[in-house]
C-alpha positions as CSV (number, residue, x, y, z in Angstrom):
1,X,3.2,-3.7,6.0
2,X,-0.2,-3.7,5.6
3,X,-1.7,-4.3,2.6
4,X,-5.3,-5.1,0.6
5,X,-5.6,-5.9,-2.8
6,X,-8.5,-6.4,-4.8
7,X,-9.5,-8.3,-7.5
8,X,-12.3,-9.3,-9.7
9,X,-13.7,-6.3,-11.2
10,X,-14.6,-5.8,-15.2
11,X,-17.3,-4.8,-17.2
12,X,-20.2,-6.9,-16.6
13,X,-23.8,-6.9,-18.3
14,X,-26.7,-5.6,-16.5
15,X,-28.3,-8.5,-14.6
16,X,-24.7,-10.4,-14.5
17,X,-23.0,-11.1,-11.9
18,X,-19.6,-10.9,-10.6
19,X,-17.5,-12.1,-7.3
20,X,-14.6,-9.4,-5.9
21,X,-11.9,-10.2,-3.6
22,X,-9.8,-8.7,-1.4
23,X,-6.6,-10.4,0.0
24,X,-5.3,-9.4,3.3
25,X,-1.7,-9.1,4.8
26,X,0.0,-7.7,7.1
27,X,-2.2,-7.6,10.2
28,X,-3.3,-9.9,12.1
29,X,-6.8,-10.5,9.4
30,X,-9.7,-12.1,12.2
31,X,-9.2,-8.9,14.8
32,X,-10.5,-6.5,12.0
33,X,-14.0,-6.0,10.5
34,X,-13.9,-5.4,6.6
35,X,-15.8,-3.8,4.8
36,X,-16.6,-2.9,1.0
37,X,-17.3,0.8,0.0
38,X,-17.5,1.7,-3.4
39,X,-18.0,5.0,-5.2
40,X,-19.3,6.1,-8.4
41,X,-17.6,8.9,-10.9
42,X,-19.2,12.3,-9.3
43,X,-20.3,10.9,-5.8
44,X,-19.4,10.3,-2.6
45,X,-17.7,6.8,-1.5
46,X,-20.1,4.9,0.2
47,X,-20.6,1.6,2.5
48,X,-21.5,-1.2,0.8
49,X,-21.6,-4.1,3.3
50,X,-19.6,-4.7,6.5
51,X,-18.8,-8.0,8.0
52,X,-17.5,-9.4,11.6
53,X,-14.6,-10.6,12.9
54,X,-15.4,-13.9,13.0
55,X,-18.3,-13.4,10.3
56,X,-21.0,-14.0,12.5
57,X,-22.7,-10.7,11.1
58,X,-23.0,-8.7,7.9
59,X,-25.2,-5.1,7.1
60,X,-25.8,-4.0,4.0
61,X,-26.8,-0.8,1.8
62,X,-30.1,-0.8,1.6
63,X,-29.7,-0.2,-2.2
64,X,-27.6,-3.9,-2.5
65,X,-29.2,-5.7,0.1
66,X,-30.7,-9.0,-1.6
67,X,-28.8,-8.4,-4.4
68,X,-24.9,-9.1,-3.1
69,X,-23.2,-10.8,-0.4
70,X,-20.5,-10.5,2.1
71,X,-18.1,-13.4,3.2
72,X,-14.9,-13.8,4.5
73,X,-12.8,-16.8,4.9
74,X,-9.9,-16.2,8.0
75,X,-7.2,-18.7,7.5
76,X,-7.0,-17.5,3.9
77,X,-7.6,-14.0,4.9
78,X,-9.5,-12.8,2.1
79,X,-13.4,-10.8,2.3
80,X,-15.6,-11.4,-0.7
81,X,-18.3,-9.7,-2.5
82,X,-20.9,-11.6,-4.1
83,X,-22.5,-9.1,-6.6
84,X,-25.9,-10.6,-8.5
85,X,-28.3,-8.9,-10.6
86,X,-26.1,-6.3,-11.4
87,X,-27.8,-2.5,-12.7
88,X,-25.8,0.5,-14.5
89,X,-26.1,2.1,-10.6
90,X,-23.7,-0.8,-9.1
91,X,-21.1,1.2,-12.0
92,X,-18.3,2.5,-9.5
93,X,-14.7,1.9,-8.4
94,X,-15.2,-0.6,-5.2
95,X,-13.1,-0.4,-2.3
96,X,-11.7,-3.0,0.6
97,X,-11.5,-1.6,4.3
98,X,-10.1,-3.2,7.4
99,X,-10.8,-1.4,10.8
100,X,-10.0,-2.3,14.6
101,X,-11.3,0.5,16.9
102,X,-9.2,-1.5,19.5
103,X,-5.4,-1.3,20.3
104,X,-3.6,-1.3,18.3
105,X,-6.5,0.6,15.9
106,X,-6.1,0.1,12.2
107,X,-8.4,1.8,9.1
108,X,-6.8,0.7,6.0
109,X,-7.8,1.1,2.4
110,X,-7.4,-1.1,-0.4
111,X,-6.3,0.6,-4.0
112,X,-10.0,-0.4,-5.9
113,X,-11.2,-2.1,-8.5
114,X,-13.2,-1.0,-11.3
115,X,-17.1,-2.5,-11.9
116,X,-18.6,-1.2,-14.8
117,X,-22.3,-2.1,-15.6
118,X,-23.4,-1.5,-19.1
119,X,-24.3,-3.3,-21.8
């Protein structure tokens, strides 16, 4: 069964910082990219940042990028985001994806966890 969890969220002040993971099982971890998408009360869910396989490469929102950081550690299976200099517009529900467009093709979703800017 496969399954993400996340962890790590809260209520954070603005220019904090906070780290979230997400723990992987299930699935064979290293074939899939992951991902974090997040999405704020009222919007659209959106990509955050997206890292490799084998974590070789990473893209970022252009609204994050400098700001947070994308890891991933395989024989733990777990995908981290660093979040730094946090603003009120980082306030959203943020979400762990794994996807393989190969056989056998997987897109799964984590259940969120909440990040709340504010002071």
């Amino acid at each position: 069964q496969v399954q993400l969890v996340e962890s790590g969220g809260g209520l954070v002040q603005p220019g904090g910082s906070l780290t979230l993971s997400c723990a992987a099982s299930g699935f064979t971890f290293s074939t899939c990219d992951m991902s974090w998408y997040r999405q704020a009360p009222g919007k659209e869910r959106e990509l955050v940042a997206v890292i490799s396989r084998a974590g070789s490469s990473t893209k970022y929102a252009d609204s994050v990028k400098g700001r947070f950081t994308i890891s991933r550690d395989n024989d733990k299976n777990t995908v981290y985001l660093r979040a730094n200099n946090l603003n009120p517009e980082d306030t959203a529900v943020y979400y762990c994806n794994a996807h393989r467009a190969f056989w056998p093709k997987l897109d799964s979703w984590g259940q969120g966890t909440q990040v709340t800017v504010s002071s």
